[in-house]
PASEVO-878566 format. One record per atom (N, C-alpha, C): residue in one letter; x, y, z. Coordinates in pm, whole numbers, padded with zeros to 5 digits, always signed. Each point is the difference from the previous one (the first is absolute). Example, Ala and Ser with C-alpha at 12.3 -4.5 7.8 and 13.67 -1.06 7.14 Angstrom:
<rs>
A+01319-00569+00780;A-00089+00119+00000;A+00090+00120+00000;S-00035+00105-00072;S+00082+00119+00006;S-00077+00109+00073;
</rs>
This chain:
<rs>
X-13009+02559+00886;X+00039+00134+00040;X+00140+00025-00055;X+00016+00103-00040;X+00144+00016-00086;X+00067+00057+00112;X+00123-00034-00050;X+00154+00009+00110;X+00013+00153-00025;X+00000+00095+00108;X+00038+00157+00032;X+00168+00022+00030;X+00013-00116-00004;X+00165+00048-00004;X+00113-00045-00048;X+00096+00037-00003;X+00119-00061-00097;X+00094-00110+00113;X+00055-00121-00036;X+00100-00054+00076;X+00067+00036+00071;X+00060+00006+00143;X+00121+00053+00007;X+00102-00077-00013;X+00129+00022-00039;X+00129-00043+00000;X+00060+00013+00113;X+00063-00101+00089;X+00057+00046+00122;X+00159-00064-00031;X+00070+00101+00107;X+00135-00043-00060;X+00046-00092+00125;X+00116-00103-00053;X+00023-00068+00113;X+00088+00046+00074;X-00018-00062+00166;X+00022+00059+00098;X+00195+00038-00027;X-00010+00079+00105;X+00144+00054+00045;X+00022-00145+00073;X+00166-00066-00031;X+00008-00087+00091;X+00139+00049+00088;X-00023-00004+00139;X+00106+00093+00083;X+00071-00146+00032;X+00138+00002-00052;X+00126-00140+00040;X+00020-00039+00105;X-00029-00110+00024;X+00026-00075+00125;X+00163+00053+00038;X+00057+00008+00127;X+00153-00039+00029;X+00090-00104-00053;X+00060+00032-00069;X+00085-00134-00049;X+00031-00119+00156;X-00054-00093+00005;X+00074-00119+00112;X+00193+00051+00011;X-00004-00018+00151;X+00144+00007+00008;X+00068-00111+00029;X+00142-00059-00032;X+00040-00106+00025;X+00043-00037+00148;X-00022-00103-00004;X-00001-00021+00195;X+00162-00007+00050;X+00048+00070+00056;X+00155-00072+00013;X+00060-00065+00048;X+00118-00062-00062;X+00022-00083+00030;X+00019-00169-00056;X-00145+00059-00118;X-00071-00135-00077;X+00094+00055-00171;X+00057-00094-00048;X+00089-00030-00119;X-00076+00022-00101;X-00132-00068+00013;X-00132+00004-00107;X+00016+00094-00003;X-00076+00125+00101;X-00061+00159+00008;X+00094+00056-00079;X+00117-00002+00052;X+00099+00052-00048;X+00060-00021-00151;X-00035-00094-00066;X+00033-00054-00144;X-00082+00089-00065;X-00155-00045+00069;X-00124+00082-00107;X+00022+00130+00013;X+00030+00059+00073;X+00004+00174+00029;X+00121+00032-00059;X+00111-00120-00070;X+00072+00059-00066;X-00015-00015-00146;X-00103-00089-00055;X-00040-00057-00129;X-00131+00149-00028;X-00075+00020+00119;X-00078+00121-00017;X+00078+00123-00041;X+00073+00015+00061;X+00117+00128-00007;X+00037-00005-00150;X+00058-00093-00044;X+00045-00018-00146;X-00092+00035-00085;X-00141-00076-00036;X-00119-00028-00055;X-00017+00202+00007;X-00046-00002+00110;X-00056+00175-00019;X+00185+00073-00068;X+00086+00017-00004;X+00133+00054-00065;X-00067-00003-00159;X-00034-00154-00040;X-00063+00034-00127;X-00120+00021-00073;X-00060+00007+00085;X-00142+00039-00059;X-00091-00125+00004;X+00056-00079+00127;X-00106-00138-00016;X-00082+00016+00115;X-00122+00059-00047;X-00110+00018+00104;X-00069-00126+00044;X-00007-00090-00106;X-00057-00134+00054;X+00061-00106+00114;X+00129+00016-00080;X+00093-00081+00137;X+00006+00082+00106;X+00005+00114+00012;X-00029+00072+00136;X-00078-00026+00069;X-00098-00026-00044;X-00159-00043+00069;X+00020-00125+00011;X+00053-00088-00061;X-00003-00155-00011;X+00111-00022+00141;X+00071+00066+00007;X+00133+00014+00160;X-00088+00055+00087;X-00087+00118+00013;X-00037+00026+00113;X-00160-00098+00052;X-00040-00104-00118;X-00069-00085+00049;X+00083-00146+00115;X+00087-00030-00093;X+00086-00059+00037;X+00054+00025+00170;X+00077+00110+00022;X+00033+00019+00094;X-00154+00045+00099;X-00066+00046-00010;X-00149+00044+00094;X-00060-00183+00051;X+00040-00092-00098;X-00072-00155+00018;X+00110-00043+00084;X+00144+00031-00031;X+00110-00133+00050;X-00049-00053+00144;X+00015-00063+00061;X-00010-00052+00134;X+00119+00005+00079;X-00037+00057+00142;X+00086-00017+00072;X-00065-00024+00171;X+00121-00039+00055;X-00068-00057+00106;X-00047+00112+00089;X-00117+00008+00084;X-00097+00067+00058;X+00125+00060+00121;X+00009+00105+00048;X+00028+00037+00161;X-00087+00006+00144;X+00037-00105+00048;X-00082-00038+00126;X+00027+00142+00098;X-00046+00054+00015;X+00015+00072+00161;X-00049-00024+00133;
</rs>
C-alpha cells in the first residue's frame, strides 16, 4: 500500500531553564563557585556557568535537624 503522506518534521522542544542553584551561606565553596560563575557568565562562558551551577546544586552540606 503506498504511503499517503509526507514526513513530518518536528521541531525540538522549547526548553524552559531550570533556577540557577543558590549558594548556601555561609559555605566558602558556594561562595567561590558563585563567584567563578559570576566571572565565567561576564565573559561569555556559558559552559563554566553550567559546570558552577552543577557544582554548587551537588556540593554537600550537612542536613538541618528540626
Amino acid at each position: 500500500m503506498p504511503r499517503s503522506c509526507r514526513p513530518v518534521q518536528l521541531k525540538d522542544p522549547v526548553r524552559v531553564p531550570e533556577p540557577e542553584p543558590e549558594p548556601v551561606a555561609g559555605c566558602d565553596v558556594c561562595l567561590a563557585l558563585a563567584g567563578q560563575r559570576a566571572g565565567a557568565r561576564a565573559v561569555g562562558d556559558l559552559s563554566k556557568v553550567i559546570d558552577c551551577n552543577i557544582e554548587i546544586g551537588c556540593h554537600p552540606h550537612a542536613k538541618v535537624v528540626r
